[in-house]
C-alpha positions in Angstrom: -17.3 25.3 71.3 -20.5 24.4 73.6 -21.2 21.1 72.1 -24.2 20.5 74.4 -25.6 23.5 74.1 -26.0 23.3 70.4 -27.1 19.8 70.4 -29.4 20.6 72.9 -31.1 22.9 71.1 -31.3 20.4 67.7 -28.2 22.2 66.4 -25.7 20.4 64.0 -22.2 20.3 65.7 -20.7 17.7 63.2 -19.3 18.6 59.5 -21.3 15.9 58.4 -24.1 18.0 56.2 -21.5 20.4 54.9 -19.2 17.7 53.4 -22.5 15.8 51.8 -23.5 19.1 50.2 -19.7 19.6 48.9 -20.3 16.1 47.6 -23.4 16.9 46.3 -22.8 20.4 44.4 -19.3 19.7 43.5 -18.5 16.2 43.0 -21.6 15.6 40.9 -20.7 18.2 38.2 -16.9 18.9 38.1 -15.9 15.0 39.1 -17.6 13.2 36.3 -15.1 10.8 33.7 -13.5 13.1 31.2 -14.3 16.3 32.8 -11.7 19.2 32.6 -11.9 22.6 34.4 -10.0 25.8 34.7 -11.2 27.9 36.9 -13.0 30.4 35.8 -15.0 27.8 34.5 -15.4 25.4 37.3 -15.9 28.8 39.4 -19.1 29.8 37.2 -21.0 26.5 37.3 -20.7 26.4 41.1 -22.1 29.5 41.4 -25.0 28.3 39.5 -25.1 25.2 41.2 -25.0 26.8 44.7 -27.5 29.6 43.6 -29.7 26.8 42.9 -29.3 24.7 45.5 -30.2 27.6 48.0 -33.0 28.5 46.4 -31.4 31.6 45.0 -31.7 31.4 41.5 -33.6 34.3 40.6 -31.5 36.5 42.4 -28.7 36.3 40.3 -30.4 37.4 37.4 -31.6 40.5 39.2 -28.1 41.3 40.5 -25.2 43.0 38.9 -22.5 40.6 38.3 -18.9 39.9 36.5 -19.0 38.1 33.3 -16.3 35.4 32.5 -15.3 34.1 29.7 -15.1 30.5 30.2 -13.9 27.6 28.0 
């Protein structure tokens, strides 16, 4: 991987931001005390979370999609 290249031109090169937004979408809502998750469910709410997050929300409700069942 060029490092300096992409630093150079104000690229990230570090996994820094990725893990932070992991932190952020998933440890925040599945992580909390007393939380349980199979994964349909746990696959759902991300989804919703990330949709959000990216500024995406509208799309999904414009989009065909699976339905789960989740408990």
């Amino acid at each position: 991987m060029r490092y300096a290249y992409f630093r150079d031109h104000g690229m990230f090169v570090g996994s820094g931001t990725v893990e932070a937004g992991c932190k952020a979408i998933v440890g925040q809502r599945l992580k909390l005390s007393g939380m349980r998750w199979n994964i349909p469910g746990a696959t759902g709410i991300l989804t919703l979370r990330c949709q959000h997050a990216s500024g995406r929300w509208e799309q999904i409700w414009t989009q065909p999609h699976n339905q789960t069942t989740t408990a």
